[in-house]
N, C-alpha and C positions, 0 to 999 in steps of 0.2 A: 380491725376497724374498717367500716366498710367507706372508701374513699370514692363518690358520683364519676370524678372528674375520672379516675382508672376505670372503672367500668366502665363508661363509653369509648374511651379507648380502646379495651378492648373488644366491645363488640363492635368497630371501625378495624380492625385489623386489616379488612380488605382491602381498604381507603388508601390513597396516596399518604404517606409517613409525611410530608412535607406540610399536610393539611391542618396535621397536627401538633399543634405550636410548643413551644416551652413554659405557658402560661396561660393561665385561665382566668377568666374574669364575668363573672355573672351579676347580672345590675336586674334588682328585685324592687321592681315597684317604682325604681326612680327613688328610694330611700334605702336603700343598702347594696352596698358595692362589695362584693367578694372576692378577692384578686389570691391564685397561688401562683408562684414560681418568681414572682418578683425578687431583684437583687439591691433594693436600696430604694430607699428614700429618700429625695431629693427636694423638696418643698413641702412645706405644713402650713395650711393657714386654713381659716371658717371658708376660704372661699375657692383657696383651690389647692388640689394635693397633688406631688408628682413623684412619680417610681420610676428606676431602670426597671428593663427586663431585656431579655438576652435577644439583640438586635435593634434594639432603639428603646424608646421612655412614653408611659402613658402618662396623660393632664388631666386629672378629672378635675371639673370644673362646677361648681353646685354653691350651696346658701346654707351657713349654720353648718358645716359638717365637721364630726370628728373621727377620729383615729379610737374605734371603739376597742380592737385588737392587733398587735402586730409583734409577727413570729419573726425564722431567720426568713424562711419564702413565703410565709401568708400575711392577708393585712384582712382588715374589715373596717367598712368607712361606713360612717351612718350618718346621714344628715339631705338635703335636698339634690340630688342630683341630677343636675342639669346637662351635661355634656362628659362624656370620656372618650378622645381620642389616644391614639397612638400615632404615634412619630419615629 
Protein backbone atom coordinates (compact mmCIF):
# COMPACT_ATOMS: atom_id res chain seq x y z
CA UNK A 1 0.00 0.00 0.00
CA UNK A 2 1.39 3.02 -1.11
CA UNK A 3 1.94 5.15 2.40
CA UNK A 4 2.62 9.67 0.94
CA UNK A 5 4.12 10.25 4.34
CA UNK A 6 7.23 7.22 3.44
CA UNK A 7 7.65 8.43 0.26
CA UNK A 8 8.77 11.73 1.17
CA UNK A 9 10.69 10.43 3.52
CA UNK A 10 12.50 8.88 1.47
CA UNK A 11 13.00 11.07 -1.21
CA UNK A 12 14.46 13.59 1.93
CA UNK A 13 16.96 11.01 2.87
CA UNK A 14 19.52 13.62 2.30
CA UNK A 15 17.83 15.95 4.83
CA UNK A 16 18.87 16.31 8.41
CA UNK A 17 16.88 12.85 10.24
CA UNK A 18 16.05 15.28 12.92
CA UNK A 19 13.76 17.33 10.45
CA UNK A 20 12.09 14.43 10.36
CA UNK A 21 9.67 13.99 13.14
CA UNK A 22 7.68 10.83 14.54
CA UNK A 23 4.34 12.22 13.31
CA UNK A 24 2.62 13.76 10.72
CA UNK A 25 -0.28 15.76 10.62
CA UNK A 26 -1.80 17.32 7.40
CA UNK A 27 -4.85 19.89 7.75
CA UNK A 28 -6.89 19.74 4.36
CA UNK A 29 -8.87 22.73 3.89
CA UNK A 30 -9.26 23.61 7.51
CA UNK A 31 -11.98 20.59 7.44
CA UNK A 32 -9.99 17.53 7.82
CA UNK A 33 -7.17 16.84 10.16
CA UNK A 34 -4.97 13.72 9.41
CA UNK A 35 -2.63 12.99 12.20
CA UNK A 36 -0.11 9.52 12.02
CA UNK A 37 2.15 8.40 14.70
CA UNK A 38 0.03 9.77 17.49
CA UNK A 39 0.20 7.83 21.09
CA UNK A 40 -3.13 8.53 22.76
CA UNK A 41 -5.80 10.54 23.13
CA UNK A 42 -6.32 12.74 25.68
CA UNK A 43 -9.45 15.02 25.18
CA UNK A 44 -12.74 14.60 23.00
CA UNK A 45 -15.01 17.21 22.69
CA UNK A 46 -17.04 19.34 19.27
CA UNK A 47 -14.50 21.77 20.29
CA UNK A 48 -11.32 20.61 20.93
CA UNK A 49 -9.25 17.35 20.66
CA UNK A 50 -5.85 16.53 22.11
CA UNK A 51 -3.23 13.64 21.46
CA UNK A 52 0.22 12.65 22.93
CA UNK A 53 2.95 12.23 20.30
CA UNK A 54 6.35 11.36 21.07
CA UNK A 55 7.93 14.61 22.72
CA UNK A 56 4.95 16.68 23.80
CA UNK A 57 0.72 16.79 22.85
CA UNK A 58 -1.03 18.54 19.95
CA UNK A 59 -4.58 20.84 20.65
CA UNK A 60 -6.48 21.03 17.85
CA UNK A 61 -8.87 23.53 18.53
CA UNK A 62 -12.15 23.99 15.81
CA UNK A 63 -16.25 24.11 15.83
CA UNK A 64 -18.48 20.89 15.35
CA UNK A 65 -15.69 18.41 14.94
CA UNK A 66 -15.53 14.69 15.24
CA UNK A 67 -13.31 11.84 15.55
CA UNK A 68 -14.26 10.42 12.06
CA UNK A 69 -11.43 7.61 12.45
CA UNK A 70 -8.99 6.25 14.93
CA UNK A 71 -6.31 3.59 14.79
CA UNK A 72 -3.49 2.45 17.41
CA UNK A 73 -1.13 5.68 15.50
CA UNK A 74 -3.68 7.38 13.06
CA UNK A 75 -6.67 9.54 13.75
CA UNK A 76 -8.79 11.55 11.31
CA UNK A 77 -10.86 14.60 12.74
CA UNK A 78 -13.42 16.32 10.50
CA UNK A 79 -15.12 19.13 11.41
CA UNK A 80 -14.10 23.19 11.41
CA UNK A 81 -10.69 23.58 12.16
CA UNK A 82 -9.59 26.51 13.56
CA UNK A 83 -6.20 26.11 15.18
CA UNK A 84 -3.58 23.06 15.84
CA UNK A 85 -0.62 23.56 17.90
CA UNK A 86 1.81 21.49 19.40
CA UNK A 87 3.20 21.69 22.79
Amino acid sequence: MFNFFDEVKKSLSEVDKNLLSSYNIVNISGRILYVEGHIGLTELSKEIITFKVKGGRVIVDGKDMILAELSDSTMKIIGVIKKVEVI
